[in-house]
C-alpha positions in Angstrom: 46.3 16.2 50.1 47.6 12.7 49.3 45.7 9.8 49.4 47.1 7.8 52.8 46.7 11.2 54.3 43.0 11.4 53.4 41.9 7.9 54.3 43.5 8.7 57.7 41.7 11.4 58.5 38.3 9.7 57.3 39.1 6.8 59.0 39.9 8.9 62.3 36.8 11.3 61.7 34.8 8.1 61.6 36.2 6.6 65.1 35.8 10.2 66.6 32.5 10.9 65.4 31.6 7.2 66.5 33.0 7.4 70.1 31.7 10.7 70.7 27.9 9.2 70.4 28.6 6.3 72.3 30.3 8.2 75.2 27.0 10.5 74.7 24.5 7.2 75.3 27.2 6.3 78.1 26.2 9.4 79.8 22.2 8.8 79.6 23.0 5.3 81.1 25.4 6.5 83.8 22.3 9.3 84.3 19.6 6.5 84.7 21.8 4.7 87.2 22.0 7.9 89.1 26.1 8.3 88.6 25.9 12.1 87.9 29.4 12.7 87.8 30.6 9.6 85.7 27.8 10.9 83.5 29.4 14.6 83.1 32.5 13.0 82.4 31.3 11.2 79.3 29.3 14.1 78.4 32.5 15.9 78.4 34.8 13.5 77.2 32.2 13.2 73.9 32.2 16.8 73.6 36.2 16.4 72.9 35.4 13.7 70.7 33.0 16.1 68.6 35.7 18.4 68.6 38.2 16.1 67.1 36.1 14.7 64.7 35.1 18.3 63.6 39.2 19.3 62.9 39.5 16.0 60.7 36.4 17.0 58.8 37.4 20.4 58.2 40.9 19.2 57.3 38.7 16.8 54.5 37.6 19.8 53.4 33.7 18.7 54.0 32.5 21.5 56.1 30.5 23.6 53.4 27.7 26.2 52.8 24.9 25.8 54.1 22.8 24.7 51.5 25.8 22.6 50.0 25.8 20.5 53.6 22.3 20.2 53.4 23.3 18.5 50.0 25.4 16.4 51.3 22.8 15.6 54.1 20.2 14.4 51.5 22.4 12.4 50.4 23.1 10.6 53.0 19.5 10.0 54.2 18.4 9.2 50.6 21.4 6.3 50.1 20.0 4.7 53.5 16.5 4.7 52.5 17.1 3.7 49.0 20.2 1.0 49.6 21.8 0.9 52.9 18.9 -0.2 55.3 16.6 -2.2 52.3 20.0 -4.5 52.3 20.7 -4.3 55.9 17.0 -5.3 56.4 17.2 -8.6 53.8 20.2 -10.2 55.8 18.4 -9.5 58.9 15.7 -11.1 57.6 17.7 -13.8 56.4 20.1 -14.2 59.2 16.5 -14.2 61.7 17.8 -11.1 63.5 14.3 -9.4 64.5 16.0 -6.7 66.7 18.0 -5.8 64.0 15.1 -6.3 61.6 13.2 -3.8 64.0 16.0 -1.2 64.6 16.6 -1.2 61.1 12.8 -0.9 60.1 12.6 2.1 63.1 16.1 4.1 61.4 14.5 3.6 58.0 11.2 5.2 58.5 13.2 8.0 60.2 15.5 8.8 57.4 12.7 9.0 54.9 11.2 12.2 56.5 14.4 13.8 57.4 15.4 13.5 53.6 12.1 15.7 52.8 13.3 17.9 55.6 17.1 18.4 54.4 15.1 19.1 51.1 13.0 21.7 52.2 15.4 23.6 54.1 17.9 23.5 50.8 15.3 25.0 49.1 15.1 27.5 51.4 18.8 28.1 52.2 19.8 28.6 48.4 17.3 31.2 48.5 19.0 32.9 51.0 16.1 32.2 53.5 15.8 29.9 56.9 13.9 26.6 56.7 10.8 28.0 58.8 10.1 25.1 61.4 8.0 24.9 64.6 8.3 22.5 67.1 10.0 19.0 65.9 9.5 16.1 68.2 11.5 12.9 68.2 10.6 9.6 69.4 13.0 8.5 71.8 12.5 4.7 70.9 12.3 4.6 67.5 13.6 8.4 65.9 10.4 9.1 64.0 10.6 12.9 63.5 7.4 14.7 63.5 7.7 18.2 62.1 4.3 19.5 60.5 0.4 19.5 61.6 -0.5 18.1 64.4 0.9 15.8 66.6 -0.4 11.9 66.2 -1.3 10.7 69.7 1.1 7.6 69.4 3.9 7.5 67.5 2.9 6.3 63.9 6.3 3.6 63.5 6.4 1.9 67.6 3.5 2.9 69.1 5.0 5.6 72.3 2.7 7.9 73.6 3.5 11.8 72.1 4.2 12.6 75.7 6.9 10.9 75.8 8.7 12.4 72.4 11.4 14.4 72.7 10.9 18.1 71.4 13.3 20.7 69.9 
């Protein structure tokens, strides 16, 4: 594929895959504000987004295995805990942004434990095997992922209550 052909579809798979998760966090707002059907139609106008943004990936050629996306996914998780974030944080910090000091600080601690997840289920996938996983529960303020043992009564990073993490 040539070059202005690729950066297209990367920069279209990044305005597709952005729009469909802020038409998603549409929705939950038009749900709290009790506006069920402009909810549904930001549900389903994000699904369409996914849908787009999944053709250009495909056409990048970035849809793998498995254990090669799981790969990929460490990757990502381990560039925002080792650079992305710890830079993000500094000008924060510099710039006396504590919200985005603190939604920085919450996305770090978050991508930390899903890079050990990614890398457990790898080493499970390129052994032909499922990543065995009970319950994983998600704080809804701050992402931390809880996965293994039991569950801490308040969320370890911002302090919620376990009752009110979401669980998958």
């Amino acid at each position: 594929m040539k070059q202005m052909t690729t950066d297209n579809l990367a920069a279209a798979y990044a305005g597709e895959s952005q729009a469909h998760m802020k038409y998603a966090i549409f929705a939950d707002v038009a749900e709290k504000e009790g506006m069920a059907d402009i909810a549904r139609m930001f549900k389903a106008i994000s699904y369409a987004e996914l849908v787009h943004a999944r053709n250009h990936l495909r056409e990048l050629k970035k849809i793998k295995t498995t254990a090669e996306n799981l790969q990929t996914a460490i990757g990502g998780e381990t560039y925002e805990v080792d650079e992305m974030y710890p830079a993000f944080i500094e000008v924060a910090k510099l710039q006396d942004e504590k919200g985005a000091v603190r939604s920085f600080n919450f996305a770090i601690q978050a991508e930390k434990i899903h890079a050990v997840m990614y890398e457990k289920a790898r080493l499970a996938a390129e052994a032909g095997n499922d990543f065995v996983v009970g319950r994983i529960s998600i704080c809804p303020t701050c992402g931390y992922t809880h996965y293994e043992g039991d569950m801490p009564d308040f969320c370890p990073v911002c302090g919620v209550p376990k009752d009110k993490f979401v669980a998958f």
